[in-house]
N, CA and C atoms as an extended XYZ file, in Angstrom:
360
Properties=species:S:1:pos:R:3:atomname:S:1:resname:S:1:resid:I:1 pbc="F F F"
N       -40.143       -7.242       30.185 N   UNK     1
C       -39.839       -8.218       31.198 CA  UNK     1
C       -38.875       -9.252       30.616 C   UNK     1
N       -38.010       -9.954       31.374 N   UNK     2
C       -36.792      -10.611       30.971 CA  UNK     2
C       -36.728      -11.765       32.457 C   UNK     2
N       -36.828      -13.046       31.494 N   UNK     3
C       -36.756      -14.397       32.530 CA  UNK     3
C       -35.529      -14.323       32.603 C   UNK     3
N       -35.161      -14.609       34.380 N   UNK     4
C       -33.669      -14.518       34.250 CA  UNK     4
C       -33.269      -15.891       35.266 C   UNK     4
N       -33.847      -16.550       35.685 N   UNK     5
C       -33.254      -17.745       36.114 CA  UNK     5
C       -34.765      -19.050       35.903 C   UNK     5
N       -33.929      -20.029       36.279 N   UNK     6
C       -34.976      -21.352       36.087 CA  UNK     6
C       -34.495      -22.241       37.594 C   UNK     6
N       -35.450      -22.148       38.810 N   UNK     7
C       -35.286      -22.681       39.722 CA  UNK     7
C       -35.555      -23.873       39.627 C   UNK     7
N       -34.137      -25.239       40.293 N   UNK     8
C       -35.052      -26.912       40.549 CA  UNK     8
C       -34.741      -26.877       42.211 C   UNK     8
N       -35.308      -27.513       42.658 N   UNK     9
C       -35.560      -27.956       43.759 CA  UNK     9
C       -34.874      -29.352       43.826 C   UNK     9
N       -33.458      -29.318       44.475 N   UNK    10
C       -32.325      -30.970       44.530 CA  UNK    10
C       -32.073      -30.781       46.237 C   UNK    10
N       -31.840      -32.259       47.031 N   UNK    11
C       -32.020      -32.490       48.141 CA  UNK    11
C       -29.913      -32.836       48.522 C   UNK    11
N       -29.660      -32.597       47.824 N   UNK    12
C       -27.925      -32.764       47.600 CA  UNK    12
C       -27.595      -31.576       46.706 C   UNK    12
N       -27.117      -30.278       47.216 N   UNK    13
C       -27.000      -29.460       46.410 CA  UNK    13
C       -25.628      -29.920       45.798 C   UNK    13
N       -24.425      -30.119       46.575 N   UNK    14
C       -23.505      -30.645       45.889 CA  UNK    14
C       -23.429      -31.545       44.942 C   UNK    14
N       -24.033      -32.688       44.840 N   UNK    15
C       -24.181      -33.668       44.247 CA  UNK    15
C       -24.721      -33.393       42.738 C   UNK    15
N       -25.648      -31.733       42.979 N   UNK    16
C       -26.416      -31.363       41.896 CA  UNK    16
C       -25.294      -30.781       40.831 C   UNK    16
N       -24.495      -30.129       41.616 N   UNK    17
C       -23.445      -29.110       40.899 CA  UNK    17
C       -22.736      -29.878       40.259 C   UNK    17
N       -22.052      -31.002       40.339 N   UNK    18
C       -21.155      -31.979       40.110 CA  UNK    18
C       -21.791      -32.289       38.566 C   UNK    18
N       -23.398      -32.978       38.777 N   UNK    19
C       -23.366      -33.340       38.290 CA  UNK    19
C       -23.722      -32.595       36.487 C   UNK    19
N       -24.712      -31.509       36.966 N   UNK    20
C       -24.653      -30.014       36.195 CA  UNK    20
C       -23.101      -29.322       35.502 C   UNK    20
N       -22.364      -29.632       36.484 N   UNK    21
C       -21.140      -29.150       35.514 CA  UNK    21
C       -20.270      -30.098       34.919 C   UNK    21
N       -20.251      -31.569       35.322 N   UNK    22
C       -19.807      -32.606       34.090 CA  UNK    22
C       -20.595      -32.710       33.224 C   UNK    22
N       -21.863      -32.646       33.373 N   UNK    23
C       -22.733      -33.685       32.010 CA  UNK    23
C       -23.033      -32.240       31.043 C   UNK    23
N       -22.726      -31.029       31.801 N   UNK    24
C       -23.526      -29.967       30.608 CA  UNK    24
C       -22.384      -28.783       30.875 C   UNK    24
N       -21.386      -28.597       31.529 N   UNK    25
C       -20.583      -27.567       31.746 CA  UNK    25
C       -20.862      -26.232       32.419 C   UNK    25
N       -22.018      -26.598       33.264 N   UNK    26
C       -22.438      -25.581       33.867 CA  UNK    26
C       -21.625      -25.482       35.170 C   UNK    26
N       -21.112      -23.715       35.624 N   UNK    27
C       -20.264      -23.663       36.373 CA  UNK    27
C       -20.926      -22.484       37.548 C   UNK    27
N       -20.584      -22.873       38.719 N   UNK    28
C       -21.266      -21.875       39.937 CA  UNK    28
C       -20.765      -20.336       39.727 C   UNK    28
N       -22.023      -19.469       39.532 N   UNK    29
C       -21.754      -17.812       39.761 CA  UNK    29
C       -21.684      -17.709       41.557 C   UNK    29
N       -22.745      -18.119       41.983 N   UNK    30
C       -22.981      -17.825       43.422 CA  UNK    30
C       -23.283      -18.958       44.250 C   UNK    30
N       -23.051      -18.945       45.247 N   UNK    31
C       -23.575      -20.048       46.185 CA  UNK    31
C       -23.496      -19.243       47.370 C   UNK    31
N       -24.730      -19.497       48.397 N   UNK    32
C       -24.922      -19.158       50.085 CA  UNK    32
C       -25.833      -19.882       50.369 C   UNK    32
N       -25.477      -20.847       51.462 N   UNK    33
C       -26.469      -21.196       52.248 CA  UNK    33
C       -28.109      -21.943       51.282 C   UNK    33
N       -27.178      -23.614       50.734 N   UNK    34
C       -28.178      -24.050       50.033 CA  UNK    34
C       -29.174      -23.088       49.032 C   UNK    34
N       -28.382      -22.338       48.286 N   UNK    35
C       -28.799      -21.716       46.926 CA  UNK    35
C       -27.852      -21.179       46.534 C   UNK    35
N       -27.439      -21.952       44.952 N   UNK    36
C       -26.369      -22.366       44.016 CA  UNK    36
C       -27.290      -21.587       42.466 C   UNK    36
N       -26.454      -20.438       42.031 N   UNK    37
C       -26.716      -20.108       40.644 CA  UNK    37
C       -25.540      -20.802       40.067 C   UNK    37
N       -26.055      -20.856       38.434 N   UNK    38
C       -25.487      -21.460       37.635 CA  UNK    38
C       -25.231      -20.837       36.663 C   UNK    38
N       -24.398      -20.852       35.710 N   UNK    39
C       -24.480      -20.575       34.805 CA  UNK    39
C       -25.191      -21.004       33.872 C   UNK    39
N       -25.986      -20.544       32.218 N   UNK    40
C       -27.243      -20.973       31.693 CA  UNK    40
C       -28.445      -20.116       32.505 C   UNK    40
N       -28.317      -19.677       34.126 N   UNK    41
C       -29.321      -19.261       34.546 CA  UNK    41
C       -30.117      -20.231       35.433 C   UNK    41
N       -29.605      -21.342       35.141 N   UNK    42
C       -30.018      -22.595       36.751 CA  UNK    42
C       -29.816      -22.075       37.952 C   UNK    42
N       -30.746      -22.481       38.730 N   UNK    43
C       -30.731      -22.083       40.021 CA  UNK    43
C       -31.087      -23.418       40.927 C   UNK    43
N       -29.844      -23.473       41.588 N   UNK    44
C       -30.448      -24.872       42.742 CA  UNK    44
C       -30.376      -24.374       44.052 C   UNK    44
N       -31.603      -25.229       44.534 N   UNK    45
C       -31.887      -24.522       45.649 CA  UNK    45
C       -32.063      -25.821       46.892 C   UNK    45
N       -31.658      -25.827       47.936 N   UNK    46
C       -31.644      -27.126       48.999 CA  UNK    46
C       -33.245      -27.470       49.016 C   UNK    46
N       -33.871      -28.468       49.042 N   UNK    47
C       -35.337      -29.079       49.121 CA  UNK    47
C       -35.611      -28.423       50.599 C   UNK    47
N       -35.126      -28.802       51.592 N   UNK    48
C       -35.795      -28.347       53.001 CA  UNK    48
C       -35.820      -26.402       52.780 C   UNK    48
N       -35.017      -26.153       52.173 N   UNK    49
C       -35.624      -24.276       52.186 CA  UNK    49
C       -37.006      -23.674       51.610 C   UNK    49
N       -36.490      -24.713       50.373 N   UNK    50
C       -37.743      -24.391       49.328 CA  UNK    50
C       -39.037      -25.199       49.903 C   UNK    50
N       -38.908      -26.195       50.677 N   UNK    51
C       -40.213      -26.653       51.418 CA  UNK    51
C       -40.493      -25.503       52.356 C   UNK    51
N       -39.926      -25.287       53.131 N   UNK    52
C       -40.210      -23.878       54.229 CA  UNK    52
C       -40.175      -22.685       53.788 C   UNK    52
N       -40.034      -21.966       52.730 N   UNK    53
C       -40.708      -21.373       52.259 CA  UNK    53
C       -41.702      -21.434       51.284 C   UNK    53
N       -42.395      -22.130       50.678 N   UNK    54
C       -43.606      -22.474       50.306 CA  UNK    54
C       -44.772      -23.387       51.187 C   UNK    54
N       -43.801      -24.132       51.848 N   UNK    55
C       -45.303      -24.224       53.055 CA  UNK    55
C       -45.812      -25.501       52.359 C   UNK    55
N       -44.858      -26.655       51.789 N   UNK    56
C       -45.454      -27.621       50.857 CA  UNK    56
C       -44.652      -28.558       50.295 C   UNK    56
N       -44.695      -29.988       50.452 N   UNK    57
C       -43.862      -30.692       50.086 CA  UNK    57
C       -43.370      -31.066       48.679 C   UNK    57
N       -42.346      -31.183       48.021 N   UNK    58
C       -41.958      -31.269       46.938 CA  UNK    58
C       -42.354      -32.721       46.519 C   UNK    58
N       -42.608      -32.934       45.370 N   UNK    59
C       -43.193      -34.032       44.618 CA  UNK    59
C       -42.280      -34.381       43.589 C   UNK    59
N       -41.043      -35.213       44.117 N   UNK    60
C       -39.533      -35.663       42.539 CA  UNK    60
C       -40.490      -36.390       41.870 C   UNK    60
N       -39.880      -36.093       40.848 N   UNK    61
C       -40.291      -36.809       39.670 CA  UNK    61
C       -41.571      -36.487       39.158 C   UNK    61
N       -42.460      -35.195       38.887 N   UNK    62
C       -43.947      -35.144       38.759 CA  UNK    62
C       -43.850      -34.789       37.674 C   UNK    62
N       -42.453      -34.172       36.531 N   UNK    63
C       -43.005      -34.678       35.323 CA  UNK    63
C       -43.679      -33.257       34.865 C   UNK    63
N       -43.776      -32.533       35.893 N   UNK    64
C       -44.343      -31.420       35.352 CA  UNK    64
C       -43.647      -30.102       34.375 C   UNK    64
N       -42.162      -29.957       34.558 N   UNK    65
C       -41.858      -29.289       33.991 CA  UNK    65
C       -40.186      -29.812       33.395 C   UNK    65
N       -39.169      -29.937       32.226 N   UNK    66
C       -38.235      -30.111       31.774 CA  UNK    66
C       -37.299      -28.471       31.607 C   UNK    66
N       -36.153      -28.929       32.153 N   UNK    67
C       -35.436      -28.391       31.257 CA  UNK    67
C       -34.529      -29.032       30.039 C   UNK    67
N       -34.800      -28.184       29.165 N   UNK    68
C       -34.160      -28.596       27.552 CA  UNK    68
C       -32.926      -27.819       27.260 C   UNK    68
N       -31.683      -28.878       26.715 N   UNK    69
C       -31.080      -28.173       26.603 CA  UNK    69
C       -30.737      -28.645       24.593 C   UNK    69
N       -30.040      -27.728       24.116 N   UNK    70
C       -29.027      -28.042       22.841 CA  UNK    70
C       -27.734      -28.680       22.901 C   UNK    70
N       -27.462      -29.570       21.853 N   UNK    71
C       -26.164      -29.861       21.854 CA  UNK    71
C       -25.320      -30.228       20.234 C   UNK    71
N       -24.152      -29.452       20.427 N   UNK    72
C       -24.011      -29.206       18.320 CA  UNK    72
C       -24.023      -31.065       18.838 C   UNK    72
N       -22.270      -31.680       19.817 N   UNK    73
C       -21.912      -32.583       19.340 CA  UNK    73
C       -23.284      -33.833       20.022 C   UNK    73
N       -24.149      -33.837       19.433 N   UNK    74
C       -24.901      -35.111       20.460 CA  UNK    74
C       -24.090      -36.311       20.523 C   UNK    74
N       -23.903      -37.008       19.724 N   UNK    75
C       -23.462      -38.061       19.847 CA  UNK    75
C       -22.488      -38.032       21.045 C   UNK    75
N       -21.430      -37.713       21.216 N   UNK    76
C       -20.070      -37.151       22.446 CA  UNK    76
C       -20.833      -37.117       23.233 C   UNK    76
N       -21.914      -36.051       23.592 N   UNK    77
C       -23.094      -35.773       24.814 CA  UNK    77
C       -23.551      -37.390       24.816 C   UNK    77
N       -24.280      -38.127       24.130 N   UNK    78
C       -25.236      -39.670       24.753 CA  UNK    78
C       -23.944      -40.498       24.961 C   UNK    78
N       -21.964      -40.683       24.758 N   UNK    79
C       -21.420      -41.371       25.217 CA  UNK    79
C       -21.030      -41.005       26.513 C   UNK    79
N       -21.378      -39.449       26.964 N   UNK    80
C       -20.746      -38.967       28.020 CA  UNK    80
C       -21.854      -39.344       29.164 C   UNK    80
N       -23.271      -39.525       28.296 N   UNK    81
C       -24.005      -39.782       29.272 CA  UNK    81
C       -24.041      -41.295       29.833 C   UNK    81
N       -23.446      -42.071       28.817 N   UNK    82
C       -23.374      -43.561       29.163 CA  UNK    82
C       -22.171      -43.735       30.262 C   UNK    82
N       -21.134      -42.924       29.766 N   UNK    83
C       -19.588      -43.215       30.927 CA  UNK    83
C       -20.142      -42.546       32.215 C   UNK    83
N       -21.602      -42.094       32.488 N   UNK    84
C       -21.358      -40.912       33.943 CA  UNK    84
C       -21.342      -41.698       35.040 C   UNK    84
N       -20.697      -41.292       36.366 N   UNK    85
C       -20.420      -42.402       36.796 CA  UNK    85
C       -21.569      -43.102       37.419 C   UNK    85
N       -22.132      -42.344       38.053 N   UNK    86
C       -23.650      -42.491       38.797 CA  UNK    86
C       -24.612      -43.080       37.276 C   UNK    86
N       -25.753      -44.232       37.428 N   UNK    87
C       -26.158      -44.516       36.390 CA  UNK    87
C       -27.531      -43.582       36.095 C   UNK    87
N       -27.124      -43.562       34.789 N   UNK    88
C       -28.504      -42.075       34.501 CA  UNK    88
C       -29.705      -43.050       34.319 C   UNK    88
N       -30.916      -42.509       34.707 N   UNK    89
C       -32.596      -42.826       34.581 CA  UNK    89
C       -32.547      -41.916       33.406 C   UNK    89
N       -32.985      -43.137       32.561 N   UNK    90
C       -33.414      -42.446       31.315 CA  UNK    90
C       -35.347      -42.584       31.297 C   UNK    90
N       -36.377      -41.572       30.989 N   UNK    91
C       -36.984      -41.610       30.583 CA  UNK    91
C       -37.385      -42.468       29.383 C   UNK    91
N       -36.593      -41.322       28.199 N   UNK    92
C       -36.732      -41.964       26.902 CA  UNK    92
C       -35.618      -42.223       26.254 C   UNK    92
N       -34.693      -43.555       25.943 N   UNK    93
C       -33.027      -43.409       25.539 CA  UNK    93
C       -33.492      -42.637       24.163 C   UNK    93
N       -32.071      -42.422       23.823 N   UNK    94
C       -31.646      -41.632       22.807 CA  UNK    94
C       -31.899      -42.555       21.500 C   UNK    94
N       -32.758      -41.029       20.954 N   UNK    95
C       -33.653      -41.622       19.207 CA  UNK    95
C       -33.692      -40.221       18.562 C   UNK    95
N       -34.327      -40.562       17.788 N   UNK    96
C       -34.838      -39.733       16.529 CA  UNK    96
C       -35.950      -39.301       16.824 C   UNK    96
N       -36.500      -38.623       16.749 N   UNK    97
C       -38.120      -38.213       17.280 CA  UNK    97
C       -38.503      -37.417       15.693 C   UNK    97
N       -40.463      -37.379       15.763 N   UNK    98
C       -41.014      -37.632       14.325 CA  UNK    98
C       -40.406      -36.104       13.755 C   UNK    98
N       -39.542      -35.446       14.214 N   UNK    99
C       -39.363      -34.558       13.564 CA  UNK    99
C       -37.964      -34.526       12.830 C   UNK    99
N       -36.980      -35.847       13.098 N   UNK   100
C       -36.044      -35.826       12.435 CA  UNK   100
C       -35.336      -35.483       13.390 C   UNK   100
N       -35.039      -35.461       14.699 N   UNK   101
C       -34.459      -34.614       14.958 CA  UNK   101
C       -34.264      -35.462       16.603 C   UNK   101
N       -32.559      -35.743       16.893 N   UNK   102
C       -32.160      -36.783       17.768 CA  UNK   102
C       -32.136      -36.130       19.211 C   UNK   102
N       -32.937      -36.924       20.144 N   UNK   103
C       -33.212      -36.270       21.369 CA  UNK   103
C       -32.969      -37.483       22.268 C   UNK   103
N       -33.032      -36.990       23.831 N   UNK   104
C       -32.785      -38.214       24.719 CA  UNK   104
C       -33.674      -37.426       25.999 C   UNK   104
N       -34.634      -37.831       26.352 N   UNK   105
C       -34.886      -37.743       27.896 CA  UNK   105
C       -34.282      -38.270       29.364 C   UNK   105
N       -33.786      -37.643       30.175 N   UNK   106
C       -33.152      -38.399       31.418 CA  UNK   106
C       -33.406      -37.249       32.715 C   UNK   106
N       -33.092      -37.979       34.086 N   UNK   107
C       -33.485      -37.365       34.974 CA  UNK   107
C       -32.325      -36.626       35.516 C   UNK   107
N       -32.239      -35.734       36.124 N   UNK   108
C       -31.416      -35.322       37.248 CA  UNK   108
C       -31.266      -36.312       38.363 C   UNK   108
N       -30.106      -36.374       39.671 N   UNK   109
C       -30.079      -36.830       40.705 CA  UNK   109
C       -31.568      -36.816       41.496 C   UNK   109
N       -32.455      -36.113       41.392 N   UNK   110
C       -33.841      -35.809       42.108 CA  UNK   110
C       -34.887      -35.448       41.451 C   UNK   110
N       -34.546      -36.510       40.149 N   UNK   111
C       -36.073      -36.974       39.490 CA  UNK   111
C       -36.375      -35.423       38.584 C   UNK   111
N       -35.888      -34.589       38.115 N   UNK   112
C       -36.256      -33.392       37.203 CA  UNK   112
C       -35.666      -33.956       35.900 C   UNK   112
N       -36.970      -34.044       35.175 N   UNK   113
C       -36.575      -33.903       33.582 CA  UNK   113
C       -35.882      -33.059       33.048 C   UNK   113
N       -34.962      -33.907       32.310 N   UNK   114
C       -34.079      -33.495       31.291 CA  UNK   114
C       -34.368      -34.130       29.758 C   UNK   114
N       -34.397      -32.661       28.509 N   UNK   115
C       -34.176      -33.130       27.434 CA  UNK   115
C       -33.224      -32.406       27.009 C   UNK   115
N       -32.604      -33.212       26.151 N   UNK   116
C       -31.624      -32.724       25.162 CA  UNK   116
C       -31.287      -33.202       24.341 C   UNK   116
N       -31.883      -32.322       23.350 N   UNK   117
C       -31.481      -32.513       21.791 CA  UNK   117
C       -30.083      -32.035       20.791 C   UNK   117
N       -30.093      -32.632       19.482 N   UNK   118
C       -29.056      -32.049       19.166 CA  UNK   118
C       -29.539      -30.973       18.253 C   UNK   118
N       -28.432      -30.054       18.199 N   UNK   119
C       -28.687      -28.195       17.692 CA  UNK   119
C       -28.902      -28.391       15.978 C   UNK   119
N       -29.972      -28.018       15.347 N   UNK   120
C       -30.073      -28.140       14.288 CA  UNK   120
C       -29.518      -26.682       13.519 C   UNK   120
Protein backbone atom coordinates (compact mmCIF):
# COMPACT_ATOMS: atom_id res chain seq x y z
CA UNK A 1 0.00 0.00 0.00
CA UNK A 2 1.31 3.52 -0.97
CA UNK A 3 -0.14 7.00 0.63
CA UNK A 4 -0.63 9.04 -2.22
CA UNK A 5 -2.22 12.31 -1.31
CA UNK A 6 -2.83 14.42 2.03
CA UNK A 7 -6.33 16.09 1.91
CA UNK A 8 -7.03 19.90 3.82
CA UNK A 9 -10.20 21.14 3.83
CA UNK A 10 -9.76 25.48 2.75
CA UNK A 11 -13.02 27.62 2.27
CA UNK A 12 -11.04 29.85 -0.59
CA UNK A 13 -9.59 27.35 -2.78
CA UNK A 14 -7.84 30.04 -4.68
CA UNK A 15 -6.56 31.88 -1.99
CA UNK A 16 -5.17 28.34 -0.82
CA UNK A 17 -3.16 27.80 -4.07
CA UNK A 18 -1.61 31.21 -4.02
CA UNK A 19 -0.71 30.84 -1.00
CA UNK A 20 0.79 26.99 -1.22
CA UNK A 21 2.69 27.95 -4.21
CA UNK A 22 4.49 31.24 -2.90
CA UNK A 23 5.37 30.21 0.59
CA UNK A 24 6.40 26.43 -0.43
CA UNK A 25 6.41 26.18 -4.39
CA UNK A 26 3.76 23.98 -4.69
CA UNK A 27 2.22 24.01 -8.19
CA UNK A 28 -1.47 22.71 -9.48
CA UNK A 29 -1.47 19.04 -11.30
CA UNK A 30 -5.33 19.15 -11.45
CA UNK A 31 -8.12 21.24 -10.59
CA UNK A 32 -12.24 20.58 -11.21
CA UNK A 33 -14.82 21.90 -9.53
CA UNK A 34 -13.38 22.95 -5.96
CA UNK A 35 -10.70 20.07 -5.83
CA UNK A 36 -7.11 21.29 -6.48
CA UNK A 37 -4.09 18.56 -6.45
CA UNK A 38 -0.84 19.73 -5.74
CA UNK A 39 2.16 18.95 -6.16
CA UNK A 40 4.06 17.23 -2.86
CA UNK A 41 0.66 15.30 -3.05
CA UNK A 42 -1.66 18.15 -1.33
CA UNK A 43 -4.96 18.01 -2.05
CA UNK A 44 -7.40 21.02 -1.54
CA UNK A 45 -10.63 20.56 -1.50
CA UNK A 46 -13.67 23.52 -1.25
CA UNK A 47 -15.13 23.26 2.66
CA UNK A 48 -18.91 23.18 1.44
CA UNK A 49 -18.08 19.72 -0.71
CA UNK A 50 -16.18 18.15 1.86
CA UNK A 51 -19.02 19.17 4.40
CA UNK A 52 -21.64 17.42 2.02
CA UNK A 53 -19.98 14.69 1.61
CA UNK A 54 -19.20 13.72 5.06
CA UNK A 55 -22.39 14.84 6.51
CA UNK A 56 -20.40 17.16 9.18
CA UNK A 57 -19.11 20.38 9.87
CA UNK A 58 -15.49 21.22 9.67
CA UNK A 59 -13.77 22.42 12.86
CA UNK A 60 -10.52 25.26 11.55
CA UNK A 61 -8.12 25.25 13.64
CA UNK A 62 -8.58 21.79 15.82
CA UNK A 63 -5.04 21.21 15.87
CA UNK A 64 -5.54 17.81 15.10
CA UNK A 65 -3.37 17.05 12.40
CA UNK A 66 0.00 19.17 10.71
CA UNK A 67 1.50 19.08 7.74
CA UNK A 68 5.41 19.18 7.98
CA UNK A 69 7.41 20.23 5.65
CA UNK A 70 11.66 20.43 5.12
CA UNK A 71 13.61 23.23 4.20
CA UNK A 72 17.69 23.10 3.23
CA UNK A 73 17.49 27.20 3.17
CA UNK A 74 15.36 27.98 6.55
CA UNK A 75 16.44 31.06 7.25
CA UNK A 76 15.25 32.57 3.33
CA UNK A 77 11.95 30.33 4.20
CA UNK A 78 11.23 32.46 8.04
CA UNK A 79 12.17 35.94 5.88
CA UNK A 80 9.80 34.84 3.18
CA UNK A 81 7.46 34.08 5.78
CA UNK A 82 7.78 37.53 7.42
CA UNK A 83 7.50 39.55 3.76
CA UNK A 84 4.06 37.32 2.95
CA UNK A 85 1.73 39.61 2.18
CA UNK A 86 -1.30 38.41 4.13
CA UNK A 87 0.03 38.33 7.93
CA UNK A 88 0.95 34.70 8.97
CA UNK A 89 -0.60 33.23 12.53
CA UNK A 90 2.15 31.84 13.94
CA UNK A 91 1.54 29.15 16.47
CA UNK A 92 5.07 28.85 17.58
CA UNK A 93 7.67 31.70 15.92
CA UNK A 94 10.72 30.39 14.69
CA UNK A 95 13.35 28.62 17.32
CA UNK A 96 15.43 25.91 18.01
CA UNK A 97 13.54 23.09 19.48
CA UNK A 98 15.25 20.53 22.30
CA UNK A 99 16.57 18.67 19.54
CA UNK A 100 18.82 21.22 18.01
CA UNK A 101 17.04 21.53 15.35
CA UNK A 102 15.24 25.08 13.92
CA UNK A 103 11.51 24.83 13.36
CA UNK A 104 8.53 27.33 13.10
CA UNK A 105 4.81 26.49 13.51
CA UNK A 106 2.15 28.63 11.47
CA UNK A 107 -1.28 28.30 10.08
CA UNK A 108 -2.65 28.12 6.66
CA UNK A 109 -5.39 30.76 5.41
CA UNK A 110 -8.06 28.24 7.34
CA UNK A 111 -6.43 27.53 10.51
CA UNK A 112 -4.35 24.00 9.36
CA UNK A 113 -1.09 23.54 10.98
CA UNK A 114 1.95 24.04 9.51
CA UNK A 115 5.51 22.92 10.54
CA UNK A 116 8.55 23.45 9.02
CA UNK A 117 11.75 22.68 9.81
CA UNK A 118 15.07 23.03 8.47
CA UNK A 119 16.58 19.72 6.49
CA UNK A 120 19.26 18.28 8.56
Amino acid sequence: MKLKNVLIVVSNVEKSIVFYRDLFGLQVVFKSDGNVIMTEGLVLQDRQIWEQTIQKDVVPGNHATELYFEEVDWERFVDKLEAYGDAIRYLNEPAVNSFGRKIVRFYDPDGNLIEVGETV
